[in-house]
Wavefront OBJ file of the C-alpha trace (Angstrom):
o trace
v 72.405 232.868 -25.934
v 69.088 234.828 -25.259
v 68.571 236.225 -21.639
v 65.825 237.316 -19.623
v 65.015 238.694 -16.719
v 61.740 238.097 -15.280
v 61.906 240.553 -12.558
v 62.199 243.397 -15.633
v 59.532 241.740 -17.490
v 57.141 243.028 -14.217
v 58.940 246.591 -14.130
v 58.681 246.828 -17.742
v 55.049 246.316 -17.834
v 54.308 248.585 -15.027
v 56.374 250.830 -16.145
v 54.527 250.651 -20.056
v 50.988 250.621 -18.436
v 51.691 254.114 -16.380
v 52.957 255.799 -19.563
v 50.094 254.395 -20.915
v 47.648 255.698 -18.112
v 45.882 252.542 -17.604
v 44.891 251.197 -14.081
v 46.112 247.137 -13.581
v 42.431 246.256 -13.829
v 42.243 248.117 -17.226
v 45.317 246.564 -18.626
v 43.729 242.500 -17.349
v 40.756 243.465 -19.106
v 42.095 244.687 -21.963
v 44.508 241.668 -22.239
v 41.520 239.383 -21.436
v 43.245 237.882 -18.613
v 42.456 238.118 -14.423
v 44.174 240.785 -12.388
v 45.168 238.656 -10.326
v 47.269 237.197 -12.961
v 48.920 240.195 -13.680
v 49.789 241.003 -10.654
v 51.358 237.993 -10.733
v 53.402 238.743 -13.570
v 54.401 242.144 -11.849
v 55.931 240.784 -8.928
v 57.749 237.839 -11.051
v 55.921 235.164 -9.162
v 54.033 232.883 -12.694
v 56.287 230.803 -13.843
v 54.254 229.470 -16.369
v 53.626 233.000 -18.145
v 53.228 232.059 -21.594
v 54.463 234.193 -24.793
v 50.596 234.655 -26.275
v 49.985 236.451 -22.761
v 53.290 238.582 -23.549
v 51.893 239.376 -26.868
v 48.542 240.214 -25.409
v 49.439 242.208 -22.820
v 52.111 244.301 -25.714
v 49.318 244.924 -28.022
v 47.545 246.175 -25.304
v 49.980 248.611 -24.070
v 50.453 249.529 -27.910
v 54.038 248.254 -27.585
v 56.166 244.626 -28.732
v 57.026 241.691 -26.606
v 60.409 242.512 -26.707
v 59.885 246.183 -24.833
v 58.522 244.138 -22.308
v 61.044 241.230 -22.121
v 64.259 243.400 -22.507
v 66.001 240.785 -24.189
v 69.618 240.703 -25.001
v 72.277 238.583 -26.958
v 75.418 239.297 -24.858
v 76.973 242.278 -26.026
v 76.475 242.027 -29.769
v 74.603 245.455 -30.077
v 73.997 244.057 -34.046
v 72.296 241.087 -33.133
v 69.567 243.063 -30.301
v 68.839 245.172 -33.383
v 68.484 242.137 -35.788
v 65.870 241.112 -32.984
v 64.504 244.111 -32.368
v 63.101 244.183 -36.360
v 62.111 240.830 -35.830
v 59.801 241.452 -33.268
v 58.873 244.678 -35.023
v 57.989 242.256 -38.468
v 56.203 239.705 -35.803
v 54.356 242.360 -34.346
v 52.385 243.620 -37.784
v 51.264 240.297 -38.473
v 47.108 239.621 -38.689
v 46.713 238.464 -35.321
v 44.829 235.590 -36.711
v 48.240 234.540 -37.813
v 50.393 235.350 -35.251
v 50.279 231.557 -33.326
v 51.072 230.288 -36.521
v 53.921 231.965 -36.981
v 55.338 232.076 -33.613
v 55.125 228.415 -33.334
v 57.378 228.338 -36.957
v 59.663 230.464 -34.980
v 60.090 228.086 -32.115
v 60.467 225.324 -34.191
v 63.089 226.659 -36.048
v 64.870 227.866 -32.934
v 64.275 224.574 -31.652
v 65.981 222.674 -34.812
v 68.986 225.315 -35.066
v 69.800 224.576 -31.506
v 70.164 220.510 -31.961
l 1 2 3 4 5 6 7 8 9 10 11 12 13 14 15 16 17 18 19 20 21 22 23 24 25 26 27 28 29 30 31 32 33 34 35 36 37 38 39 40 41 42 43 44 45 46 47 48 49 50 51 52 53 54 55 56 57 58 59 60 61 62 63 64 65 66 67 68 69 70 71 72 73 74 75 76 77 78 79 80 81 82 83 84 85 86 87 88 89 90 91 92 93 94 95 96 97 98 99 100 101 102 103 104 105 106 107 108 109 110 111 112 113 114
């Protein structure tokens, strides 16, 4: 089973735009969404934060989703790598072609899991 934590998802990103030296307002505008919203994100209050603003706000940072996510499969060390190369695959796709492919993804997920 995947896990998240959305209050890491904030800390992550803050902690990715400072090593980055970008201002919030550089980091919105460079991930073509409000401030607002990402300040939002920061203090784990959007529930409805979707993956394409993930992605967005990774590429912009020069980073992957799952830097920002800090996902983990339990324990299995094996498996967080497995993901880890995933992402890494996901992430050097066009970007004209990266919806396409993440909605394969979910659908697959979606079919394993039934």
């Amino acid at each position: 089973m995947i896990h998240t934590n959305k209050m890491s998802i904030g800390t992550n990103i803050k902690q990715q735009r400072k090593k980055s030296n970008l201002s919030q307002e550089k980091l919105a505008e460079l991930s073509n969404i409000s401030t607002n919203y990402l300040s939002r994100i920061k203090r784990s209050t959007d529930d409805n934060m979707s993956v394409h603003v993930l992605i967005s706000i990774a590429n912009s940072l020069d980073t992957n989703i799952i830097e920002l996510i800090d996902l983990s499969i339990s324990s299995d060390s094996k498996t967080n790598i497995k993901i880890k190369q995933l992402n890494n695959e996901i992430f050097a796709i066009d970007k004209d072609k990266i919806d396409n492919v993440i909605n394969l993804i979910i659908e697959l997920v979606k079919n394993i899991n039934y």
